[in-house]
Each structure stands twice: as C-alpha cells, then as structure tokens.
ChimeraX commands (.cxc) that place a marker at each C-alpha (Angstrom):
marker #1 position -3.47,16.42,-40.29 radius 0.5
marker #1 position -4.68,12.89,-41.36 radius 0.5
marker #1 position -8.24,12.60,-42.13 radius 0.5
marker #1 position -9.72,11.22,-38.78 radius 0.5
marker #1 position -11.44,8.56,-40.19 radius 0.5
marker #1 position -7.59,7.14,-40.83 radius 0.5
marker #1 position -6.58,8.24,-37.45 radius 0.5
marker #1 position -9.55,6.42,-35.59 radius 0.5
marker #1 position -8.88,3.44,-37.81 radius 0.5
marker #1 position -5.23,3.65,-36.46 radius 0.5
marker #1 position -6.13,4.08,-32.94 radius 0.5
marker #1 position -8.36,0.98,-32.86 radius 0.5
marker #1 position -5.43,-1.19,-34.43 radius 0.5
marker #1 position -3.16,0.54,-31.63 radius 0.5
marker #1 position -5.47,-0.03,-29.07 radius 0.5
marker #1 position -5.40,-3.88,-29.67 radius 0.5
marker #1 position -2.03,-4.16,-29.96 radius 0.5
marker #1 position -2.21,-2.52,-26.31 radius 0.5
marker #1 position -4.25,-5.09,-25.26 radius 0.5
marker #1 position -2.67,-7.74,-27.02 radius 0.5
marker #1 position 0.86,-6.59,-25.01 radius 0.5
marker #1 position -0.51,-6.67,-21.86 radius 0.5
marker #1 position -2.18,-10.37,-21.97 radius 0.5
marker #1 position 1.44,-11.41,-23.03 radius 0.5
marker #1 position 2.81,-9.55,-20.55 radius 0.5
marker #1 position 0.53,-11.08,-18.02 radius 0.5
marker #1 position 1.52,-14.57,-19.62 radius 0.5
marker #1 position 5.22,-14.11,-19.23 radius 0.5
marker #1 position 4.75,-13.11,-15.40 radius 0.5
marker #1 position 2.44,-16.25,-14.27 radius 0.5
marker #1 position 5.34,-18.58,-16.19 radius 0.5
marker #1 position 7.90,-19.60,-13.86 radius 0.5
marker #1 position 10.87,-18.98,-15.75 radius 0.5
marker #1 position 10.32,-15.31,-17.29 radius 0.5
marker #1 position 12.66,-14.15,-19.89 radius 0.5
marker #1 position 13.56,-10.40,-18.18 radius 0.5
marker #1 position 14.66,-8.66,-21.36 radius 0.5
marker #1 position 11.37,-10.14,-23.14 radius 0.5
marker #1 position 9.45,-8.71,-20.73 radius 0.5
marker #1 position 11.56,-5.18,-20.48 radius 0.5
marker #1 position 10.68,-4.81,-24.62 radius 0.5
marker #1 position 7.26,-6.19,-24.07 radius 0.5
marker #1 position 6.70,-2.97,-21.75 radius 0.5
marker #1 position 8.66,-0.77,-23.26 radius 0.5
marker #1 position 6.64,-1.17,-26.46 radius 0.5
marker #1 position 3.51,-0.89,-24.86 radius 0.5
marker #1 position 4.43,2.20,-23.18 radius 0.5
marker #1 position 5.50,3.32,-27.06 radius 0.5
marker #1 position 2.25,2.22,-28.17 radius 0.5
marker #1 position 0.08,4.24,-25.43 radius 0.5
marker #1 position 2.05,7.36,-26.16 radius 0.5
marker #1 position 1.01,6.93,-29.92 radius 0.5
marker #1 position -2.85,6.13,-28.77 radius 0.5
marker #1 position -2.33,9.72,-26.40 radius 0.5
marker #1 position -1.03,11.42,-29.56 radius 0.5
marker #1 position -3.60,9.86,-32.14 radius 0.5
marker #1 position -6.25,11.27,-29.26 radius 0.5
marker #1 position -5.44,14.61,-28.86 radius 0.5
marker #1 position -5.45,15.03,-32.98 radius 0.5
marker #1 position -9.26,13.84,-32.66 radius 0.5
marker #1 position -10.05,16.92,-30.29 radius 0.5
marker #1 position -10.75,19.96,-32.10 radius 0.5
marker #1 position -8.51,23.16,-31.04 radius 0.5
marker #1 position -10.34,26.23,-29.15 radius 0.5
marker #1 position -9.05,28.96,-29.80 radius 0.5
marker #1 position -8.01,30.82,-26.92 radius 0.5
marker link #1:1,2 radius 0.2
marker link #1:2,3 radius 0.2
marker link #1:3,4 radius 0.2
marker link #1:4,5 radius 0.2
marker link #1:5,6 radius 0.2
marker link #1:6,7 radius 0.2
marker link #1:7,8 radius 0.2
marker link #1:8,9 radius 0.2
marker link #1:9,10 radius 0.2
marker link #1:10,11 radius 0.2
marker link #1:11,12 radius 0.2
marker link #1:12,13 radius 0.2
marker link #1:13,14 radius 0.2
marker link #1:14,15 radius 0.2
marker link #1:15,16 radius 0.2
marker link #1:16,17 radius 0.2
marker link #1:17,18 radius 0.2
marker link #1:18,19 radius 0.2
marker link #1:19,20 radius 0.2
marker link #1:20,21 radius 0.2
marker link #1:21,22 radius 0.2
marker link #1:22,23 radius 0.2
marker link #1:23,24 radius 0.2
marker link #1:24,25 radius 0.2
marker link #1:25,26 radius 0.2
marker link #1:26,27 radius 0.2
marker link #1:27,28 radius 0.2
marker link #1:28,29 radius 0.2
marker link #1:29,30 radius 0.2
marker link #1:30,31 radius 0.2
marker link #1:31,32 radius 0.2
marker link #1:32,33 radius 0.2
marker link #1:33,34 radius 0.2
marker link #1:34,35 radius 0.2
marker link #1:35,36 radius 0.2
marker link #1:36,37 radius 0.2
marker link #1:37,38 radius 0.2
marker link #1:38,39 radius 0.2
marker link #1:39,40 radius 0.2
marker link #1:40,41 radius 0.2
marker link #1:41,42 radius 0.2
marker link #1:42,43 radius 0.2
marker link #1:43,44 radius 0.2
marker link #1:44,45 radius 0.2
marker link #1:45,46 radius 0.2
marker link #1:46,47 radius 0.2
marker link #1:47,48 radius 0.2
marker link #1:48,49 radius 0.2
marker link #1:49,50 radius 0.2
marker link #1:50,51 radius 0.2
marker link #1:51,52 radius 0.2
marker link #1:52,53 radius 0.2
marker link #1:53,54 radius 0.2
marker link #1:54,55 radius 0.2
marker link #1:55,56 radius 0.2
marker link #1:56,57 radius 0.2
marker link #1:57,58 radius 0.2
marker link #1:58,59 radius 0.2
marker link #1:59,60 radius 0.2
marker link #1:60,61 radius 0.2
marker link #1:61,62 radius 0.2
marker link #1:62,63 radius 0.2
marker link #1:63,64 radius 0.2
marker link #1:64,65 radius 0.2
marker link #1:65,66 radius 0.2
view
C-alpha cells in the first residue's frame, strides 16, 4: 500500500484531470460541429479516471475487521 500522503497527492491530480475532461467535454458539445470519436475518448477516459479516483478512495479508508 502506497503511503497515503502519495495517494492523496494522486487523487487531487486525478481529480483535476476529472474536471479538466468534463469542461472539454462540455466545450466539444456547445461547438456545432463535434468530432464523435473525440468526444467517445474524452468520456471514456474520464470514466477511466473516476474508477482510479474510486480505487485511490477506498485505499484511504481503513479496513474493519469483521
């Protein structure tokens, strides 16, 4: 397990890169002429992107032990 300092760094990069996707993504639909397959790998990296934040998450959470 990465020291969570590290994975909290990560996650903040991540989480701007999120952001950063969906303002471009919001760009490319209020353009007239949208470039489909731009858009398709805009959203499937974002979705990529928010299953890495999920991941980097749930190692933050201490386990409990059952």
């Amino acid at each position: 397990m990465k020291d969570p300092d590290q994975v909290r760094e990560q996650l903040a990069t991540l989480e701007t890169e999120h952001r950063d996707l969906d303002v471009a993504i919001d760009l490319l639909m209020q353009v007239g002429r949208v470039d489909d397959l731009q858009l398709r790998r805009f959203k499937k990296r974002k979705l990529q992107i928010k299953d890495q934040i999920i991941h980097l998450k749930m190692q933050l959470v201490p386990d409990i032990p059952a």
